[in-house]
SETOR-298037 format. One line per field, with one value per residue: residue number from 1; x, y, z of N, C-alpha, C, O in turn. Coordinates in pm, whole numbers, plus 50000, padded with zeros to 5 digits. Example, Ala and Ser with C-alpha at 12.3 -4.5 7.8 and 13.67 -1.06 7.14 Angstrom:
<sites>
k <- [1_2]
n_xx <- [51319_51285]
n_yy <- [49431_49775]
n_zz <- [50780_50708]
ca_xx <- [51230_51367]
ca_yy <- [49550_49894]
ca_zz <- [50780_50714]
c_xx <- [51320_51290]
c_yy <- [49670_50003]
c_zz <- [50780_50787]
o_xx <- [51424_51341]
o_yy <- [49668_50114]
o_zz <- [50846_50804]
</sites>
This chain:
<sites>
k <- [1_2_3_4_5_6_7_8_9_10_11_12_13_14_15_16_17_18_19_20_21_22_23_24_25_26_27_28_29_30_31_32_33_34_35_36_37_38_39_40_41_42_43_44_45_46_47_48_49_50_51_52_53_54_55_56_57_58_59_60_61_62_63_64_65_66_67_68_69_70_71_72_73_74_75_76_77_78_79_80_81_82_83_84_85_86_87_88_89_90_91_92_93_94_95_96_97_98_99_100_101_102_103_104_105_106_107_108_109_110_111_112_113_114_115_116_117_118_119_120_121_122_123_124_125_126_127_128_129_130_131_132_133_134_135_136_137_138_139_140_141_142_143_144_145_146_147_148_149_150_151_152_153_154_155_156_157_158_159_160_161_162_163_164_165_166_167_168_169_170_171_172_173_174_175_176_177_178_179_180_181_182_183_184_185_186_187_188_189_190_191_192_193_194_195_196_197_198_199_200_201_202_203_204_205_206_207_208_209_210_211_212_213_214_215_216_217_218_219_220_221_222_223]
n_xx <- [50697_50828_50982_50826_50619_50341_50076_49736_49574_49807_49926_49728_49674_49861_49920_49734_49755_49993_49924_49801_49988_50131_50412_50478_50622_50457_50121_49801_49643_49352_49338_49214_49003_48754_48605_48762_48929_48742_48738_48912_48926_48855_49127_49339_49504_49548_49822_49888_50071_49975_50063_50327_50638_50552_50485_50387_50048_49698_49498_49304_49146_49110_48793_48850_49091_49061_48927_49078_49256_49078_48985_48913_49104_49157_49344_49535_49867_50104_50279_50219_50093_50289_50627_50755_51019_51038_50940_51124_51274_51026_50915_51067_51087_50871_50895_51091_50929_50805_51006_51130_50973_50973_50844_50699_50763_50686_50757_50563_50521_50195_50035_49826_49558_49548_49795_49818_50006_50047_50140_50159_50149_50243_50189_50396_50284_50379_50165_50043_49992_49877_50105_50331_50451_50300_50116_50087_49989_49857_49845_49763_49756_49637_49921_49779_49433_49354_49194_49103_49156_48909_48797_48964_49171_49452_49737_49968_50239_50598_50819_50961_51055_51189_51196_51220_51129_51200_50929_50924_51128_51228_51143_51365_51507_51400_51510_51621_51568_51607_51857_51969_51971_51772_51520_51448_51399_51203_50986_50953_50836_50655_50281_50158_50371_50279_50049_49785_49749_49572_49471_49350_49063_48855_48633_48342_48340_48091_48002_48235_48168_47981_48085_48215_48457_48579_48696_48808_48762_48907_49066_49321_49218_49192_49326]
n_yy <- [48207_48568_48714_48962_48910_48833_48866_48730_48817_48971_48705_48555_48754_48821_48552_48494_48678_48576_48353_48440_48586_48352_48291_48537_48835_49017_48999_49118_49398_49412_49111_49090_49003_49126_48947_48731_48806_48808_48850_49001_49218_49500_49568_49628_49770_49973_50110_50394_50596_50894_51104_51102_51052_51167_51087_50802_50744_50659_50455_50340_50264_50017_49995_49945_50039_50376_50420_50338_50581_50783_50945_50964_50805_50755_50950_51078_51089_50824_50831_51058_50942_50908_51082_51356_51324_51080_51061_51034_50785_50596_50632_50539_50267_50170_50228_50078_49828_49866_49864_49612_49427_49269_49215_49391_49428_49568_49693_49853_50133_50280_50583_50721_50979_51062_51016_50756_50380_50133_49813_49734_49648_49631_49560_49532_49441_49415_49522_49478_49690_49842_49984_49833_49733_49962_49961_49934_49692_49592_49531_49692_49704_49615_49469_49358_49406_49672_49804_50098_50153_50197_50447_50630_50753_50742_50921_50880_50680_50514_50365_50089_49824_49652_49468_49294_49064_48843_48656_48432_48312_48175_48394_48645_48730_48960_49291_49477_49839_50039_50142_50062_50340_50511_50342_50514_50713_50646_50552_50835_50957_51246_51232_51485_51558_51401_51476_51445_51652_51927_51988_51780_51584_51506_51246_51124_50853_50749_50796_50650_50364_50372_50370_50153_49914_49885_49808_49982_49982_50019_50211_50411_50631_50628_50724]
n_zz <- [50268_50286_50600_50654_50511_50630_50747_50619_50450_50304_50218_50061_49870_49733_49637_49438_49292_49181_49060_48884_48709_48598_48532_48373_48372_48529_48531_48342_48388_48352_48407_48663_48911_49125_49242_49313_49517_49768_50150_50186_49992_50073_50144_49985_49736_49405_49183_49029_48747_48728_48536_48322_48474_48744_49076_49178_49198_49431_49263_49290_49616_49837_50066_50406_50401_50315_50554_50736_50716_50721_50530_50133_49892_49696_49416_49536_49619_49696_49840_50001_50231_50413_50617_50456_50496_50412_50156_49927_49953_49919_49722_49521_49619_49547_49326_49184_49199_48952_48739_48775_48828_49066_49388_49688_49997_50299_50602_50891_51085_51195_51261_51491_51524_51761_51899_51937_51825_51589_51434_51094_50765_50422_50080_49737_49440_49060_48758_48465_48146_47868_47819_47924_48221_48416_48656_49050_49242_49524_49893_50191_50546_50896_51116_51385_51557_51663_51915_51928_51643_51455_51535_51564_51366_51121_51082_50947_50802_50904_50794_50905_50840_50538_50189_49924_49663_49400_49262_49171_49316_49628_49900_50033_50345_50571_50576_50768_50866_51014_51246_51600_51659_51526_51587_51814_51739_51540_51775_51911_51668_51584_51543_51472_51262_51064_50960_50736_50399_50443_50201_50128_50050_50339_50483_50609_50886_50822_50560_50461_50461_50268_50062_49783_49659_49330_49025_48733_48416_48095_47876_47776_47881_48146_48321]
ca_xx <- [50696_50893_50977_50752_50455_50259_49922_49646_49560_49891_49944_49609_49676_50036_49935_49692_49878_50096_49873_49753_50145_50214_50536_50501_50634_50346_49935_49711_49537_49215_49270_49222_48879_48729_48535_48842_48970_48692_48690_49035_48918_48880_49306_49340_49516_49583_49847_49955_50148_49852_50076_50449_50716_50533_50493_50280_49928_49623_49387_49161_49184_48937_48726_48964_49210_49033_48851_49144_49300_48954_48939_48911_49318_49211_49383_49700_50000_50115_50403_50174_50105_50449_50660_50803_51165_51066_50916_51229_51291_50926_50932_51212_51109_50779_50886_51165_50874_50748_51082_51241_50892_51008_50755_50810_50699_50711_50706_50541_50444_50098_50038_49662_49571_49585_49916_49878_50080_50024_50220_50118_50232_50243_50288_50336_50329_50406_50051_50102_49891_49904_50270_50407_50432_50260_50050_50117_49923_49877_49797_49801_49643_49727_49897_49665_49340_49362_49036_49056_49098_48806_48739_49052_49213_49606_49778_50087_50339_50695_50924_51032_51171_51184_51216_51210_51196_51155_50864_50979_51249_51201_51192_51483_51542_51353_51593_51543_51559_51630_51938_51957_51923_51662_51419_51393_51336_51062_50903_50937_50799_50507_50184_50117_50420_50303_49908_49785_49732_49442_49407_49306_48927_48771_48530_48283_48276_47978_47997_48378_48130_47871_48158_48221_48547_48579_48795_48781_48824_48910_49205_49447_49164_49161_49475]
ca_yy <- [48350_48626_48740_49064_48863_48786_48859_48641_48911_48976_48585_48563_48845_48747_48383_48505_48737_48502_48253_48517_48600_48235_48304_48616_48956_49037_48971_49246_49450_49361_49005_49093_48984_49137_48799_48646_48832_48824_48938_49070_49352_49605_49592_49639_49923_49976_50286_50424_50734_51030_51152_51028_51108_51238_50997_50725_50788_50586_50486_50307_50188_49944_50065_49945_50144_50459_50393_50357_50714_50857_50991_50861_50817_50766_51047_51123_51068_50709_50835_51162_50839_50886_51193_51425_51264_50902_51049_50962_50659_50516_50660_50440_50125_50131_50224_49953_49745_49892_49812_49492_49311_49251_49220_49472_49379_49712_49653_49984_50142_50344_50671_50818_51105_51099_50961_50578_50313_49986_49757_49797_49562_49657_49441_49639_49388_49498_49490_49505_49747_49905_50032_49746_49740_50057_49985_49844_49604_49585_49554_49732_49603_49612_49303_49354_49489_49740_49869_50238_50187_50204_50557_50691_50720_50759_51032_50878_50517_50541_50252_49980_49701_49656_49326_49245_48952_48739_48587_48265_48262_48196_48547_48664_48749_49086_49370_49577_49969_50122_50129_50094_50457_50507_50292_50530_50805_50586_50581_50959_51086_51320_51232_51585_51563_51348_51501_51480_51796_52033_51981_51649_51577_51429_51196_51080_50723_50655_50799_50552_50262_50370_50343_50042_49897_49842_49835_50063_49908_50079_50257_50511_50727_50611_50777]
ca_zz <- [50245_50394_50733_50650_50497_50773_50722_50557_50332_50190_50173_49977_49739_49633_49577_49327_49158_49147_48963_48751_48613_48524_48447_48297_48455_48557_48532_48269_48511_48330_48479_48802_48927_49259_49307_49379_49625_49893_50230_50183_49887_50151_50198_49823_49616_49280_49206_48909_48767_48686_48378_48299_48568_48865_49149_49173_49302_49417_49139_49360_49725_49937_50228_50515_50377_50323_50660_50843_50678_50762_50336_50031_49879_49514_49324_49629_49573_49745_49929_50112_50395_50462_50596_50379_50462_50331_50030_49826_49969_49915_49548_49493_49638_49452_49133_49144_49133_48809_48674_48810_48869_49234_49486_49765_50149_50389_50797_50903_51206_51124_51396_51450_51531_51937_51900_51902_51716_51531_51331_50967_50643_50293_49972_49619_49271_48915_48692_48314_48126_47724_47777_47991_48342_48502_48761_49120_49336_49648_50017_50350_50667_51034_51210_51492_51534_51776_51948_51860_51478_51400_51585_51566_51224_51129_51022_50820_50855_50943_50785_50987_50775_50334_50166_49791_49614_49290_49278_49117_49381_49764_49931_50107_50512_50538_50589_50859_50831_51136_51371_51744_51693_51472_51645_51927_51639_51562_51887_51912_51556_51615_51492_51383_51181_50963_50922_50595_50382_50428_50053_50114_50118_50431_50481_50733_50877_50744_50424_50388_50467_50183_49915_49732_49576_49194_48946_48684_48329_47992_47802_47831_47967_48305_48373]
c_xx <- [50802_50883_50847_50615_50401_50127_49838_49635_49673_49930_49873_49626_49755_49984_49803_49737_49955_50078_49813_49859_50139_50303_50568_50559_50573_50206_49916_49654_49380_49198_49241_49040_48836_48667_48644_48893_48878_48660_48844_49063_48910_49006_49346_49397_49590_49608_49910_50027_50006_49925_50241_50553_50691_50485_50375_50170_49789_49537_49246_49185_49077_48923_48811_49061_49178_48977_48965_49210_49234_48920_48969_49072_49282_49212_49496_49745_50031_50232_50332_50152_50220_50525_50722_50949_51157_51012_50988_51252_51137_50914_50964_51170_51001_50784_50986_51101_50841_50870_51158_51121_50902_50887_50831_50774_50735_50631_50695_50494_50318_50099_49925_49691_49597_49731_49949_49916_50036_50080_50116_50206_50196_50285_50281_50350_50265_50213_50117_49964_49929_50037_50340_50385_50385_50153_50110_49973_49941_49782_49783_49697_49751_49758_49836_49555_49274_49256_49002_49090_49009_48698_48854_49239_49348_49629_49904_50114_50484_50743_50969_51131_51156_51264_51169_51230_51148_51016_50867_51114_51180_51221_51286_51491_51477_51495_51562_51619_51615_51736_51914_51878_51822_51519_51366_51373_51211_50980_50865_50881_50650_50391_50151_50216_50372_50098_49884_49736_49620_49381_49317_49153_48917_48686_48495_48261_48181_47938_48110_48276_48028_47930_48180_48355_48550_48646_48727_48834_48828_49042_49280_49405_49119_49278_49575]
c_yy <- [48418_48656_48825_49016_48789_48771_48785_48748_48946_48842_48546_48609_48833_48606_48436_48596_48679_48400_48315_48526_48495_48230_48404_48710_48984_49067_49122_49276_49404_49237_49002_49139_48988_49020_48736_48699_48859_48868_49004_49209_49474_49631_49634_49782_49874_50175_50300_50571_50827_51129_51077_51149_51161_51071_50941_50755_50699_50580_50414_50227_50144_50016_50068_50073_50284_50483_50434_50512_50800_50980_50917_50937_50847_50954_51125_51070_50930_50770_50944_51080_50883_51071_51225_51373_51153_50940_50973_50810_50568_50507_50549_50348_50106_50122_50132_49839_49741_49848_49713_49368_49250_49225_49275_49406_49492_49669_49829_49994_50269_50464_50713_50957_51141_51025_50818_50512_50208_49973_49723_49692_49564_49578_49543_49471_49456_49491_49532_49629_49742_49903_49973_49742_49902_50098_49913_49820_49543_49561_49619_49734_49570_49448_49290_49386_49580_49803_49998_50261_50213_50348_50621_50706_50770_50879_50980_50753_50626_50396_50209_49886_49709_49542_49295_49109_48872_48667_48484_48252_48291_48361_48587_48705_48913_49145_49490_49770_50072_50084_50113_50284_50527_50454_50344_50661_50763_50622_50720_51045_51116_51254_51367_51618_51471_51353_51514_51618_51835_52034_51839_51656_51441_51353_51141_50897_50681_50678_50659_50469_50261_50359_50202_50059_49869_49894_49882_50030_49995_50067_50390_50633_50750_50668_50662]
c_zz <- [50330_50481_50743_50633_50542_50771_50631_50467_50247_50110_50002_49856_49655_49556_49455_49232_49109_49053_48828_48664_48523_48445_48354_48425_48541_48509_48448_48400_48503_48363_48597_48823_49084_49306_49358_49448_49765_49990_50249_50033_49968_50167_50070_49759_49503_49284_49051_48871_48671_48563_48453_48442_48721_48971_49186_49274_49290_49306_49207_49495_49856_50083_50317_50498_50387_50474_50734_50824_50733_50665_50250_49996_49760_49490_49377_49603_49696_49903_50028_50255_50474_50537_50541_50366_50447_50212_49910_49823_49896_49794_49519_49484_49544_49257_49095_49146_49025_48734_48648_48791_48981_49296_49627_49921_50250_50506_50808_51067_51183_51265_51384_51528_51724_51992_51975_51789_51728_51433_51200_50826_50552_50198_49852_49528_49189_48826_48572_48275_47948_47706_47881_48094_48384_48584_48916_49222_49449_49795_50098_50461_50814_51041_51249_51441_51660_51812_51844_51682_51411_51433_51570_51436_51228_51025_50951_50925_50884_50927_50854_50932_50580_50323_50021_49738_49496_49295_49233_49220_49526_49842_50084_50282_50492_50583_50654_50849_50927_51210_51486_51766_51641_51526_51780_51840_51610_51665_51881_51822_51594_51520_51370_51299_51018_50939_50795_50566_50421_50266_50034_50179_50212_50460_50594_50761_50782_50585_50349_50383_50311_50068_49914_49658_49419_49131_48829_48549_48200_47940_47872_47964_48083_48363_48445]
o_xx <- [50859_50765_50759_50518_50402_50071_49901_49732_49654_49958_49922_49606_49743_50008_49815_49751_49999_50166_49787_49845_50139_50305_50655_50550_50626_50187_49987_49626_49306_49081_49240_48974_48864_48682_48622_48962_48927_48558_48865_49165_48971_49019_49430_49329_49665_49547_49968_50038_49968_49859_50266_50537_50780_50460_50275_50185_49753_49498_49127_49246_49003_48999_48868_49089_49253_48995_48968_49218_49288_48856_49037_49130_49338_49134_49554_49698_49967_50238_50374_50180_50225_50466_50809_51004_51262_51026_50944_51250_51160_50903_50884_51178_51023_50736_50984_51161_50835_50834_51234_51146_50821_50804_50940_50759_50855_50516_50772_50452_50373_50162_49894_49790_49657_49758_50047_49886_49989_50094_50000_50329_50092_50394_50190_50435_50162_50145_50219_49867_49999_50094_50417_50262_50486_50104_50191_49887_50025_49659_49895_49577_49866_49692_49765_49540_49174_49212_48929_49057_49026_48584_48811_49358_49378_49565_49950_50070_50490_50722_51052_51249_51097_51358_51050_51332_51033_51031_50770_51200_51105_51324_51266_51394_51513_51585_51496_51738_51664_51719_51801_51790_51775_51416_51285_51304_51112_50904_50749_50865_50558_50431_50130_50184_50419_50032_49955_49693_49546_49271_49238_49117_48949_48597_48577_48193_48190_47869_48092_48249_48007_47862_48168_48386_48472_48677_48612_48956_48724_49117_49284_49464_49045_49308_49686]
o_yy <- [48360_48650_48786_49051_48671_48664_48779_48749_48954_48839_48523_48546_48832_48571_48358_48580_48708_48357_48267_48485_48511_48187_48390_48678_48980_49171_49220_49200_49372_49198_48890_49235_48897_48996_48675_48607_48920_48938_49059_49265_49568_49743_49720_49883_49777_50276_50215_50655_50800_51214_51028_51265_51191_50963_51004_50781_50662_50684_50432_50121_50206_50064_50175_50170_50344_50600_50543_50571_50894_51081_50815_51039_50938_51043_51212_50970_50948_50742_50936_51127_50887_51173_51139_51370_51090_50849_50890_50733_50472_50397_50460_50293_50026_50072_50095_49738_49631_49777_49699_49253_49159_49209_49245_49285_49488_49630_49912_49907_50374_50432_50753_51014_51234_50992_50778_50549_50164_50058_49688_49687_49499_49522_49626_49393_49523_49415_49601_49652_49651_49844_50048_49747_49972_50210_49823_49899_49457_49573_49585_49761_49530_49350_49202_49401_49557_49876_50010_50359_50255_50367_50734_50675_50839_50916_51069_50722_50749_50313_50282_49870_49804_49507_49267_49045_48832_48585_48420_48170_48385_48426_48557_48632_48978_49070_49584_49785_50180_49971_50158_50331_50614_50519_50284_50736_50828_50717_50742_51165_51040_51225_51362_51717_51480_51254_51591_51694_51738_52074_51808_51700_51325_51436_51106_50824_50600_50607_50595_50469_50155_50341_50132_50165_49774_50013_49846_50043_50060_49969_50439_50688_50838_50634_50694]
o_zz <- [50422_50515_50820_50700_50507_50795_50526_50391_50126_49990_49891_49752_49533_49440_49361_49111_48998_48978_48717_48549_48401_48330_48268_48544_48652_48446_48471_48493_48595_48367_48647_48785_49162_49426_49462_49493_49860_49985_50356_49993_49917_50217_50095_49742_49494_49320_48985_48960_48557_48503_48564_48479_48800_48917_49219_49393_49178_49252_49182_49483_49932_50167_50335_50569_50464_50508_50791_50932_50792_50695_50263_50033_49698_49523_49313_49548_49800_50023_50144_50365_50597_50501_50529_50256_50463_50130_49831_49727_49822_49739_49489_49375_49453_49155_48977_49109_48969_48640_48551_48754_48996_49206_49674_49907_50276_50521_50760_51144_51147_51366_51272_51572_51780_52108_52039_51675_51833_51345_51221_50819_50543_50205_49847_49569_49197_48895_48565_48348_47903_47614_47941_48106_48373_48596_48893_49259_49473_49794_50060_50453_50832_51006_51199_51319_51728_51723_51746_51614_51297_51392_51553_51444_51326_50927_50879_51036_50887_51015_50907_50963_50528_50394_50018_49761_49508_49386_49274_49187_49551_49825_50202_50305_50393_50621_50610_50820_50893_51254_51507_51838_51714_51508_51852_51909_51644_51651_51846_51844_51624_51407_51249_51232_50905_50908_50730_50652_50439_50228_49944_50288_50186_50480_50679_50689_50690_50511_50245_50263_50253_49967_50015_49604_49413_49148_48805_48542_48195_47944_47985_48057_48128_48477_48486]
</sites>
């Protein structure tokens, strides 16, 4: 695997997507069976576009994930994690999965709210649906597991590294993102720059724990 994919959970998730494709583009969404993914369905999103052209947004994303946000994601926009000046960029990389079939790999650094950091790793792949490729599949899940995650929830990532690659072809040297000078931009970006909206509903620990993951099966009318 690549430099970027590090984690057991992204390992995991790729290699069955990967067996699901068999040589196609990419896997129906309807084959995708939460039994097989285990104790790694909590890392889990599925994103799609909520009408044509506007930017891809969660359609459903496992506990961990919402947990660590400290709200539920399904129905935001993918890129609001992010601040307002990687919007474009993140757009981009994800939706050049929807079109290339790529597999993406994103080194992140995550920020909470009392302004600590942890390293952070993202996978997107393509899903097929009705009208071809338009969903993506995915991961995100700390390297570590840093005490206060679990009390002290993140307010947005901040790009570190990006890494694409074939999935029938070995994947390439990640490609790192940041300059000498950038990486002390890193260090320095505010937390409260990157707070999610006030539009965004909240949720309580213990309510994230009382939700359940599942995929959501039908037609067009799942948005």
């Amino acid at each position: 695997m690549g430099t970027l994919m590090r984690h057991t959970a992204s390992l995991h998730v790729f290699a069955y997507w990967n067996r699901l494709r068999a040589g196609r583009l990419a896997p129906d969404r309807h084959e995708i069976a939460p039994s097989e993914l285990k104790s790694h369905l909590p890392h889990v999103f599925m994103a799609t576009r909520p009408q044509d052209d506007a930017p891809l947004a969660f359609r459903l994303a496992g506990t961990a994930i919402c947990g660590m946000m400290g709200r539920e994601l399904r129905g935001s926009r993918v890129h609001a994690l992010w601040s307002p000046d990687e919007h474009e960029a993140i757009d981009g990389a994800l939706e050049g999965v929807l079109k290339t079939g790529r597999v993406a790999v994103l080194g992140l650094y995550g920020f909470s709210t009392l302004g600590r950091r942890a390293e952070f790793e993202m996978t997107a792949m393509p899903l097929a649906g009705e009208d071809g490729i338009e969903r993506l599949f995915g991961t995100l899940v700390p390297l570590t597991r840093p005490y206060w995650l679990e009390i002290d929830t993140l307010t947005g990532f901040v790009t570190t590294a990006l890494d694409t690659f074939a999935p029938d072809e070995d994947p390439p040297s990640a490609t790192q993102v940041p300059s000498a000078g950038d990486t002390q931009r890193v260090d320095e970006v505010s937390p409260r720059a990157m707070a999610p909206s006030p539009r965004t509903t909240a949720l309580s620990p213990r309510a994230i724990r009382r939700r359940r993951f599942g995929l959501i099966r039908g037609g067009r009318q799942d948005g």
